[in-house]
C-alpha positions as CSV (number, residue, x, y, z in Angstrom):
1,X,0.0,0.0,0.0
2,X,1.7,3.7,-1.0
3,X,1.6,5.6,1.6
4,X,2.1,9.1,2.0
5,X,3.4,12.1,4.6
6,X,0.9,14.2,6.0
7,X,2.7,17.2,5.4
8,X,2.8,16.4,1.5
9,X,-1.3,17.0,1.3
10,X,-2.5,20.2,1.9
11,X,-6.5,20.2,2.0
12,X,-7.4,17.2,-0.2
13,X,-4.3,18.3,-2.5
14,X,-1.1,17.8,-2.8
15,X,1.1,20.5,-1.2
16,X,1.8,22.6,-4.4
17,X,5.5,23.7,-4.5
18,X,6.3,19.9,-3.4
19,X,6.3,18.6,-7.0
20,X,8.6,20.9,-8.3
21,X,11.2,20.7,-5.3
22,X,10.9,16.8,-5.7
23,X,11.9,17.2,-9.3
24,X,14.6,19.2,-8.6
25,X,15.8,16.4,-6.5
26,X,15.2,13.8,-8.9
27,X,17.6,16.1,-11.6
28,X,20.1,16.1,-9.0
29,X,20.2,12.4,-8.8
30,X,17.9,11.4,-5.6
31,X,15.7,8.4,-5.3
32,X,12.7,8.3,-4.3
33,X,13.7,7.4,-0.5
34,X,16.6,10.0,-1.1
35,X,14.3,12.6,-2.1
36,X,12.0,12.0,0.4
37,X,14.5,12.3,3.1
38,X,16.0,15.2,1.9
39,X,12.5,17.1,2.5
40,X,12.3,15.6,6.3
41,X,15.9,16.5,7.1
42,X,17.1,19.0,9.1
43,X,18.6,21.6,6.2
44,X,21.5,23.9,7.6
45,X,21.2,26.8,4.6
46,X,17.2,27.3,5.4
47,X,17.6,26.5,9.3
48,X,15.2,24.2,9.4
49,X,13.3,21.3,7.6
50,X,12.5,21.7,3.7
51,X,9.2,20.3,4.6
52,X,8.6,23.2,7.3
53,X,10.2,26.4,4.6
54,X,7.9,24.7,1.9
55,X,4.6,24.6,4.4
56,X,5.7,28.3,5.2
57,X,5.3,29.3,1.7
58,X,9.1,29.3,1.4
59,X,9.0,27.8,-2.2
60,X,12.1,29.7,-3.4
61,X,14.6,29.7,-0.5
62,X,13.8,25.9,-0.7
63,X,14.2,25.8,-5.0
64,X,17.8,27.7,-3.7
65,X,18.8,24.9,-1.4
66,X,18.4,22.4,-3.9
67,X,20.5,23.9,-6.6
68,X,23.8,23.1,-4.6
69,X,22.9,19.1,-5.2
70,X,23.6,18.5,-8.4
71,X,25.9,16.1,-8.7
């Protein structure tokens, strides 16, 4: 069964600046897990989780954070 994070469904929607910050993981190389990680882990450029700028309506400092990945 897929299941997925709370914080990825905003109303009955999915959170909408989540699908672009996923793909800029997934350019960068991540996996799904990866990816997914990334979002939940503590982030030292934004000071806190991706997950909690995103929710914040922190879209861009987020986009910012994940240009550095690219490997």
């Amino acid at each position: 069964m897929l299941k997925v994070p709370a914080e990825f469904v905003q109303g009955n929607e999915p959170l909408p600046p989540l699908r672009g910050t996923l793909l800029a993981l997934f350019d960068a190389g991540y996996s799904n897990e990866e990816a997914v990680a990334w979002v939940f882990e503590h982030n030292e450029e934004l000071g806190e989780r991706p997950i909690d700028s995103l929710l914040a309506g922190r879209k861009s400092a987020v986009r910012r954070a994940t240009q550095s990945l690219a490997f």
